[in-house]
N, C-alpha and C positions, 0 to 999 in steps of 0.2 A: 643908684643912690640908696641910701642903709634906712630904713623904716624906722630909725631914731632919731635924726633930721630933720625938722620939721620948716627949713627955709625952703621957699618956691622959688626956684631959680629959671631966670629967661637970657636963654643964648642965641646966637643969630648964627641960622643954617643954610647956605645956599641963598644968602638974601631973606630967609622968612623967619621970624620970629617965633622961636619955639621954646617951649615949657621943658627942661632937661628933664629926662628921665633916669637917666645913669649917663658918667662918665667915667672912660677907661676902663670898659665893659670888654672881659675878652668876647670871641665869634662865637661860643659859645651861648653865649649869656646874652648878647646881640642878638642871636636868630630868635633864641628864649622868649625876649621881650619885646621883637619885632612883630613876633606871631601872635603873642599872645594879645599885643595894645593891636594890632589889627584887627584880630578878631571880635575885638570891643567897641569897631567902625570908627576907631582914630587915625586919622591920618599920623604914619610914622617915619619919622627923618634922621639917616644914619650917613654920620661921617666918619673919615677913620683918620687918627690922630695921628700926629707927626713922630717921628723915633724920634728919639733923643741920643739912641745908638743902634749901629746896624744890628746889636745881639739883640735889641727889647723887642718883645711880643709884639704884634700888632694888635692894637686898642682903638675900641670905636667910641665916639659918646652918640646915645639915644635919646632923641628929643622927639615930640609930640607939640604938631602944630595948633594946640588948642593951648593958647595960653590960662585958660581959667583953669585945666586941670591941673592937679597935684596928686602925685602918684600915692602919698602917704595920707592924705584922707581917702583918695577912691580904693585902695585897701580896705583899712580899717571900717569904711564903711559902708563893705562889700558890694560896691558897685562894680566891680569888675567879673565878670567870668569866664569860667575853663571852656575848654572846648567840649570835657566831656558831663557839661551841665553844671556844675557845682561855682559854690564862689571862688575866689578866690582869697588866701590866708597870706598871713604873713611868713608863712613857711613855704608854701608855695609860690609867693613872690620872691621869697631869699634861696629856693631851690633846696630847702631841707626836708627831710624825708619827712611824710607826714605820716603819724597814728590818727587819724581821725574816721580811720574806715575801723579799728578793734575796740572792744568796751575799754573804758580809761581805767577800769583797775585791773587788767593784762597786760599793760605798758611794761611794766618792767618787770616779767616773769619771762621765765626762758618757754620756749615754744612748747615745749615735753610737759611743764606743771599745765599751761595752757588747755590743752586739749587731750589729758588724764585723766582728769576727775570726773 
């Protein structure tokens, strides 16, 4: 689900009632967000969604059986964390490469002006 979204949606998984977290998440982006809401001690629930045609990907939707959460405040208001200590961003929830480990006015100098001067 896109961090610009702000409805809370509840789908029913296996009989339980869960808080969607993405749907038509490829296995990628499934394991991604399997591991990560686990590691957050949420119970997480993954189905895998029906072709529409023998050629389409297979697509899972990720739900979280704690109906109170919403994935788009517990971002924003860094309740979630990494594995390797840190919060978690909205760029690390949408899988974009993050600068927040370089000073912010290196971002967009090439590597060679970087570490010349």
């Amino acid at each position: 689900m896109p961090l610009n979204k702000g409805k809370h949606n509840i789908v029913e998984i296996e009989g339980t009632r869960c808080t969607l977290v993405e749907a038509d998440a490829s296995a990628e982006r499934c394991k991604f967000l399997t591991d990560l809401l686990k590691y957050n001690k949420l119970e997480v629930k993954v189905q895998e969604n029906a072709k529409k045609a023998d050629t389409d990907p297979t697509t899972f939707t990720v739900a979280v059986t704690d109906i109170i959460f919403n994935p788009i405040i517990a971002v924003y208001q860094k309740r979630l964390k990494r594995a390797d200590g840190g919060t978690v961003t909205p760029n690390y929830w949408n899988q974009v490469k993050e600068f927040d480990r370089i000073p912010y006015w290196t971002v967009n100098l090439a590597y060679k002006e970087i570490y010349t001067k």
